[in-house]
C-alpha positions in Angstrom: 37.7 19.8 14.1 34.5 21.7 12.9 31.4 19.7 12.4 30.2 18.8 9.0 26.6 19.6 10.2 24.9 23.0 11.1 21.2 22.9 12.6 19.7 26.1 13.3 16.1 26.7 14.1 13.8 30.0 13.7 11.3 29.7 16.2 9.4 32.8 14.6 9.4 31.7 11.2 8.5 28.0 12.1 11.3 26.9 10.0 14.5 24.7 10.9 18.2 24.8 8.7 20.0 22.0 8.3 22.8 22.6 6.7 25.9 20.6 5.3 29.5 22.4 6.1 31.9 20.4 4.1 32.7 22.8 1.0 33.5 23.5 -1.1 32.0 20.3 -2.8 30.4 18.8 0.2 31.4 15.2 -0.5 29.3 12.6 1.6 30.1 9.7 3.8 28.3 7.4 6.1 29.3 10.0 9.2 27.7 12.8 7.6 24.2 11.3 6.4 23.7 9.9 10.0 24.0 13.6 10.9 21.6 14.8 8.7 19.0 12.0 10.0 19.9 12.9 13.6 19.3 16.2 12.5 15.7 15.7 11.2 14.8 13.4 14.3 15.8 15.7 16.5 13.0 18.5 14.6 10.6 15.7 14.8 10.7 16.7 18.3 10.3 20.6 18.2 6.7 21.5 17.8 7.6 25.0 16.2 9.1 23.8 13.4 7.1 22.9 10.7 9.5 22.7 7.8 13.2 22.3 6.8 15.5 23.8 4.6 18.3 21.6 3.5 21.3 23.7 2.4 25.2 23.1 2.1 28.1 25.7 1.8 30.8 26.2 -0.6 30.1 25.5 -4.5 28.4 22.1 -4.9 25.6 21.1 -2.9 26.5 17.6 -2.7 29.1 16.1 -5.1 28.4 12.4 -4.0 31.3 10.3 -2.5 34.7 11.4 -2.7 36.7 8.9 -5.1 39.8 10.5 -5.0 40.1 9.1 -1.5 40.7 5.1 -1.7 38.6 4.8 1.7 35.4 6.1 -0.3 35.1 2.7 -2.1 33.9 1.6 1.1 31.2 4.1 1.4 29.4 2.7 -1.9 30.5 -0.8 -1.7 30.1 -2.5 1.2 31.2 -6.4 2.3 27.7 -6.4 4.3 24.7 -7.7 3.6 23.1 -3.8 4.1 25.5 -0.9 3.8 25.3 1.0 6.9 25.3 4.1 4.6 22.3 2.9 2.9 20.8 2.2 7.1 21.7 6.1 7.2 19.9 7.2 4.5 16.6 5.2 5.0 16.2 6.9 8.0 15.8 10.1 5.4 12.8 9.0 4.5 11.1 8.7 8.0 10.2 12.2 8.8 7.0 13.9 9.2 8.3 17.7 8.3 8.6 18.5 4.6 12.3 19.1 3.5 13.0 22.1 0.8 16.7 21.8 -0.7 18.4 24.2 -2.0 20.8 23.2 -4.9 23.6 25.0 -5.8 26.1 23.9 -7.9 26.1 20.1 -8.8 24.1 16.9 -7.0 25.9 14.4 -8.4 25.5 10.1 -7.7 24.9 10.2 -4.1 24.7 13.9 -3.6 21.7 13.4 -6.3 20.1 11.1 -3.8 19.9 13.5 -0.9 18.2 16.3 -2.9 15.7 13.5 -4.1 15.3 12.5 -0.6 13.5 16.4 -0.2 9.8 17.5 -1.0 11.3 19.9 -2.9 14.2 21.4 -4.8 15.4 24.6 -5.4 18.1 25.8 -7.8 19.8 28.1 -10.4 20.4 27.7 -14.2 23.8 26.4 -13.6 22.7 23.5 -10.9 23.5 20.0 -12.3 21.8 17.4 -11.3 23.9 13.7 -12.1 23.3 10.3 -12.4 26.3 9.5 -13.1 26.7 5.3 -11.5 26.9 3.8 -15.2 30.1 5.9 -16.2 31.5 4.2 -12.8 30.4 1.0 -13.7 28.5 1.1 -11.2 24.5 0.3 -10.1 22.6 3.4 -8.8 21.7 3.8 -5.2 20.7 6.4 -2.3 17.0 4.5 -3.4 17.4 6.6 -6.6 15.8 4.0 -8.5 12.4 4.7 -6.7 12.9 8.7 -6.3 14.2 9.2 -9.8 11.6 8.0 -11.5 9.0 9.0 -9.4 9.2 12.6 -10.1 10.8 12.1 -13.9 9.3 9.1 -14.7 10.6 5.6 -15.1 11.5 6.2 -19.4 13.5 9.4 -18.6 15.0 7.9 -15.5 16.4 5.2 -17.7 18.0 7.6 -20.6 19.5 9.6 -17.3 20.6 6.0 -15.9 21.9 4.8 -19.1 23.8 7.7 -20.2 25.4 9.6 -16.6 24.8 12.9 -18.2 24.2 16.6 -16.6 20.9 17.8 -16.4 21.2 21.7 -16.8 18.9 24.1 -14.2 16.3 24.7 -17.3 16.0 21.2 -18.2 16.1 19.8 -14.6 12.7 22.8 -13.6 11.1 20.7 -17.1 11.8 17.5 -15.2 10.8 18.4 -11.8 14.0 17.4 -10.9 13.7 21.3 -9.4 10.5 23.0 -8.3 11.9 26.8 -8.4 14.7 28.0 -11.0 16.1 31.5 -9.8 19.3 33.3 -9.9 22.1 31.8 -7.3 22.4 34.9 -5.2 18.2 34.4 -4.5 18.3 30.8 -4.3 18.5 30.9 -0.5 15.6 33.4 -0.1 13.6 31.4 -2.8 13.9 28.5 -0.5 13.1 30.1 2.5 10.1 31.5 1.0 8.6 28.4 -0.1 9.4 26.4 3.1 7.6 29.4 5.4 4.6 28.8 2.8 4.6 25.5 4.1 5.4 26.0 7.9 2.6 28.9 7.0 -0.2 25.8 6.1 -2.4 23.8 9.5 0.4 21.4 10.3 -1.5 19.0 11.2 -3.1 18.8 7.4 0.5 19.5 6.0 1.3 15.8 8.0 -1.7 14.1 6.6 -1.5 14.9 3.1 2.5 14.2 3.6 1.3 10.8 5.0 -0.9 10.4 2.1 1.5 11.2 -0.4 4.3 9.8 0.5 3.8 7.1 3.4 4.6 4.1 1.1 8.5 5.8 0.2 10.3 4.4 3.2 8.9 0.8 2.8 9.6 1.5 -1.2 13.2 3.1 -0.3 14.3 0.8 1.8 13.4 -1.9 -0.8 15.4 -0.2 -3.1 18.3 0.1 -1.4 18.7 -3.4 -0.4 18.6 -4.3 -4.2 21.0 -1.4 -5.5 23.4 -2.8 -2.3 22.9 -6.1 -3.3 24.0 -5.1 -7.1 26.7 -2.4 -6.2 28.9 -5.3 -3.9 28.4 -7.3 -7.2 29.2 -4.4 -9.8 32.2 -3.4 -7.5 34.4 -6.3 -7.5 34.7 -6.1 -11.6 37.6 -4.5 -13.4 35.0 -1.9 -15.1 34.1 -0.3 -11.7 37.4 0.0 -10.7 38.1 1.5 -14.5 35.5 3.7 -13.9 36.9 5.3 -11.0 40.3 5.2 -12.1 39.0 7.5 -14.8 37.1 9.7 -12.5 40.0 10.3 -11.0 42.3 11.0 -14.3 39.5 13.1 -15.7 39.8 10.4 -18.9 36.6 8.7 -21.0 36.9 5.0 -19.0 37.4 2.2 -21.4 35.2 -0.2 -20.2 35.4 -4.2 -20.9 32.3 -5.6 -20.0 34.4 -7.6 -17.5 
């Protein structure tokens, strides 16, 4: 079976690839984000590479957990006390090497997680970018409520909590949801070009500043994460959550109960 992961590195450019080969909607599960952490320890390790680009095939760039599949329920809630997806994805936050992502399509629950994980985003006008745990009935996780509002701000995080709905490539560039809005045929290039800027800069003041910047995220997104675990194994053993996928599933407005 192919893998879900590519890594390439370009030793010239000072640039490594990761990218995520499950399309066309790149669905995620606790298999694929320890990949993607391997995958950043492992260019840790190489001294040439000084940045990453984060990239997925197919039409979305990540559209979260797949809830069509009964077995996914497990990937969001879990019967221990720390989801191992959630011990995945910390390990996200660890790296020295600024990550550029290049969003295509939707990022959507989950998949909106991973691009927040990045330094920075790139996308088109038609990228969505979805918070969309309330119409599941569900809490929000992937330490989204740290990264959210730390580049939106905690009021707009709220209103995008609260209500699940799409934020548009234009809107998302006004966020900072997105650092770069171009067409999709250049979005690769765009994010090339700003990751060599970066792999372009003295890497050992690229590191510091990183340090400086955002040291206190893993101890904050790990925090996080035990709290939306703690509240999605609580939110996922009522009738709305399971509502809430149901109507995922049958493309329907849920009717949730409050129970």
């Amino acid at each position: 079976m192919q893998s879900s992961l590519c890594v390439e590195r370009d030793v010239d450019q000072r640039l490594a690839t990761v990218t995520i080969a499950r399309p066309p909607h790149n669905y995620f599960d606790t298999d694929l984000i320890k990949a993607i952490a391997d995958a950043y320890e492992s260019i840790e390790e190489d001294a040439t590479c000084r940045a990453i680009v984060l990239r997925s095939e197919g039409r979305n760039f990540c559209a979260g957990a797949d809830f069509s599949q009964q077995s996914s329920l497990g990937t969001i809630v879990s019967e221990e006390g720390f989801a191992p997806l959630y011990q995945q994805a910390a390990r996200l936050f660890k790296g020295t090497k600024p990550v550029v992502a290049a969003v295509q399509g939707s990022a959507i629950g989950g998949g909106l997680g991973l691009a927040l994980t990045a330094d920075f985003r790139c996308a088109t006008p038609t990228s969505r970018f979805v918070a969309n745990f309330a119409l599941l009935g569900i809490h929000p996780g992937f330490a989204l409520s740290v990264t959210l509002s730390n580049i939106v701000g905690e009021q707009k995080a709220l209103e995008l909590f609260y209500t699940g709905r799409a934020v548009m490539g234009t809107e998302a560039l006004s966020l900072g949801l997105c650092d770069r809005l171009v067409s999709e045929s250049d979005l690769l290039a765009e994010a090339y070009q700003l990751a060599h800027l970066i792999a372009s800069s003295a890497p050992l003041a690229i590191r510091s500043i990183r340090a400086t910047m955002r040291g206190a995220l893993f101890d904050r997104a790990i925090a996080a994460m035990e709290r939306e675990n703690q509240e999605q194994r609580r939110l996922g053993a009522t009738s709305d959550f399971h509502e809430g996928v149901l109507a995922a599933r049958e493309r329907r407005t849920p009717n949730f109960t409050g129970e």
